[in-house]
C-alpha positions in Angstrom: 8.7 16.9 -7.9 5.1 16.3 -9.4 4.4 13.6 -11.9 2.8 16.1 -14.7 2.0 13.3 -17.7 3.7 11.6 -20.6 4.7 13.6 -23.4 4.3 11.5 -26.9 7.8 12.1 -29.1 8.7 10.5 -32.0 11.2 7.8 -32.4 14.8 8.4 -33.5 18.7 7.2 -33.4 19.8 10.1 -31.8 21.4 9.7 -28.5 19.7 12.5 -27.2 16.8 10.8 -25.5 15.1 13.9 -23.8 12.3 16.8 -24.8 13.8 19.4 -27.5 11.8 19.1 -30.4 13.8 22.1 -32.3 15.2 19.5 -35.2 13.6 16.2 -37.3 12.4 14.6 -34.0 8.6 16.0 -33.1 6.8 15.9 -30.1 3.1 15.6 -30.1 3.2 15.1 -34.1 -0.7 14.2 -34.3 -1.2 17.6 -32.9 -2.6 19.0 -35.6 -4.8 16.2 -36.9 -8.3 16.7 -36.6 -9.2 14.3 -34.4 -6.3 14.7 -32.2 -5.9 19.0 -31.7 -9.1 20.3 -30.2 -8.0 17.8 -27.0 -4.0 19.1 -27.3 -4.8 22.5 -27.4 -7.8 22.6 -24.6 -5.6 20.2 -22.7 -2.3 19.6 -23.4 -0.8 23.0 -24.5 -2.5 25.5 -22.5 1.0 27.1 -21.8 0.1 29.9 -24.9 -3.8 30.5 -23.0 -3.4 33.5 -20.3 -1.6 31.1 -17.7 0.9 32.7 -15.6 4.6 31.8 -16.4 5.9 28.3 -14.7 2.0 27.2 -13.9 1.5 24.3 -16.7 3.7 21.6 -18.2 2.1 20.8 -21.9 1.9 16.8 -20.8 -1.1 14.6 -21.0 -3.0 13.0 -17.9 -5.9 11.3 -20.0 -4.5 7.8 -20.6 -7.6 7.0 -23.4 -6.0 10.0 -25.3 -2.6 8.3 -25.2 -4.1 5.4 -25.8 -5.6 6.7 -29.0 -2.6 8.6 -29.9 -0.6 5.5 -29.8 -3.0 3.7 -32.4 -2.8 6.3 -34.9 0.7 6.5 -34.7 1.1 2.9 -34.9 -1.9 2.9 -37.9 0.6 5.2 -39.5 3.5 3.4 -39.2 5.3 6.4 -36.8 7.4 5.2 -34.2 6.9 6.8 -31.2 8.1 6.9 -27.4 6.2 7.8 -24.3 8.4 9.8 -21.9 6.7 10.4 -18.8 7.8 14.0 -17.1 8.5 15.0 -13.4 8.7 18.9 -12.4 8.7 21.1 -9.9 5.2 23.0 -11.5 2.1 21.5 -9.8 -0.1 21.5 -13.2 -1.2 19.3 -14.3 -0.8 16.3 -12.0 -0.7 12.4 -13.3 -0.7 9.0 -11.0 1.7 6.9 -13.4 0.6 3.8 -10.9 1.2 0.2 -13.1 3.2 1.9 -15.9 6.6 0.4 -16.2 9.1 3.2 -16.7 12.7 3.8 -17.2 14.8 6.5 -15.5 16.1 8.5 -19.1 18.0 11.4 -16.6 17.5 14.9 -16.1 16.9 17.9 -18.7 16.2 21.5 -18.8 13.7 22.5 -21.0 11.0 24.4 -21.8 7.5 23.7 -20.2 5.3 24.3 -23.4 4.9 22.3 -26.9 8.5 22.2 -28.4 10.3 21.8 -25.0 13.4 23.9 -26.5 16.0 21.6 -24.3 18.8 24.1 -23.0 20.8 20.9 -22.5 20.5 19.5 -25.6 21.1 22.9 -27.6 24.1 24.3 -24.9 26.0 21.3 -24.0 28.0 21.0 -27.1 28.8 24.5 -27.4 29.0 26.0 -24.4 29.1 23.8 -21.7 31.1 20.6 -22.9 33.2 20.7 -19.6 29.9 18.1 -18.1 29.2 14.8 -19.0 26.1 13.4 -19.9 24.7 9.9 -19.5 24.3 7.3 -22.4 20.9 9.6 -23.3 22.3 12.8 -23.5 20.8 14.0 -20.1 21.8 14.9 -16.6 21.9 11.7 -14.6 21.6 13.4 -11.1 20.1 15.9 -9.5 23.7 17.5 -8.1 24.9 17.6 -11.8 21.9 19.1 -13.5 22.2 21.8 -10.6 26.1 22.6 -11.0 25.2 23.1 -14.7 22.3 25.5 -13.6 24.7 27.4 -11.7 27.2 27.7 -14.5 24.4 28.4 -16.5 23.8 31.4 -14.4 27.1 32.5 -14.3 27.4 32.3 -18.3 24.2 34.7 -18.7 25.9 37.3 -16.0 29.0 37.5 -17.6 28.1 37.5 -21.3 25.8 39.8 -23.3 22.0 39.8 -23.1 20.3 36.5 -25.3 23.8 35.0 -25.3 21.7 31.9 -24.6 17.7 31.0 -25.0 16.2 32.5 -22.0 12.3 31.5 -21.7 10.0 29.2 -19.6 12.4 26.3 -18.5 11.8 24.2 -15.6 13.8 21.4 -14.7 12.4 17.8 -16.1 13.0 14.5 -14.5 12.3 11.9 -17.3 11.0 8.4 -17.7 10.7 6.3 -20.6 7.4 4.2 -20.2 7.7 0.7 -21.9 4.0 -0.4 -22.9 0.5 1.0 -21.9 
C-alpha cells in the first residue's frame, strides 16, 4: 500500500471513526474558505480534474497546509482529527516519518472529497453478518476482503445500483496524535 496523506475530518462521538462524510461529520470543512480552497482544489481534490479513475486519493502531502488547517480550526474552536490514509493508488505519495499514529482499521470508501464509506453506509443494512472493531472499521486485511467478496456477490445477484457503485479503493487508516 502507499502512504497517500492525512485527510483533516472533524471531530464527533460517533463510533464510526473512518472517511464517509455523507452525514453531520465533514471532512476537509475549511475547504471552501478563502484562504484554504485554491490549495484543496489544485491539490487535494483533483479526483473531479480529467484524471483517470483510481489515479488520485483527495489527501494532503504539504504538512505547512495541515499545519495551517489545524490553527484555523483550532482559532475556530472546531475539533478536528487527522487520519492519515494508506491505498493501493500510487498518487499522491506522503513520508509520515516522526508522526505518531494509531492503527483506526480498514474501510472502503471513495477516493475523492466526501469518501462515501461503503462500510459505514452497508454494514448495518446489508451486511450485519461481520463485525467491526471498536471504530466501526475492518480490523484486518482477511476481513475487509471477505466482505469485498460478499460485496461482489450481493451486486451479481441483486438489481443494478442495489448498492453505491463509484470510485472506492480500499483505505488502511491511521489516527495521527499531534503534528
Amino acid at each position: 500500500m502507499y502512504c497517500n496523506g492525512i485527510i483533516v475530518r472533524q471531530q464527533s462521538d460517533e463510533k464510526y471513526r473512518g472517511l464517509d462524510s455523507c452525514g453531520a461529520v465533514e471532512n476537509w470543512y475549511l475547504c471552501t474558505e478563502p484562504d484554504f480552497e485554491p490549495f484543496y482544489e489544485e491539490n487535494i481534490e483533483r479526483t473531479y480534474y480529467n484524471l483517470l479513475p483510481h489515479s488520485w486519493v483527495a489527501a494532503c502531502t504539504d504538512m505547512d497546509y495541515i499545519r495551517r488547517y489545524v490553527e484555523k480550526s483550532k482559532e475556530l474552536g472546531i475539533p478536528y482529527r487527522l487520519i492519515l490514509c494508506e491505498t493501493d493508488i500510487p498518487q499522491p505519495q506522503f513520508d509520515p516519518q516522526g508522526l505518531e499514529k494509531t492503527f483506526l482499521g480498514y474501510d472502503y470508501a471513495y477516493t475523492g472529497g466526501d469518501y462515501y464509506s461503503a462500510v459505514y453506509q452497508e454494514m448495518p443494512y446489508v451486511f450485519a453478518h461481520f463485525a467491526l472493531n471498536e471504530n466501526g472499521l475492518f480490523e484486518t486485511q482477511d476481513e475487509i476482503r471477505a466482505y469485498l467478496a460478499d460485496r461482489e456477490e450481493f451486486i451479481s445477484t441483486h438489481p443494478p445500483y442495489t448498492l453505491e457503485d463509484g470510485d472506492f479503493a480500499v483505505y488502511r487508516l491511521w489516527e495521527i496524535k499531534h503534528l
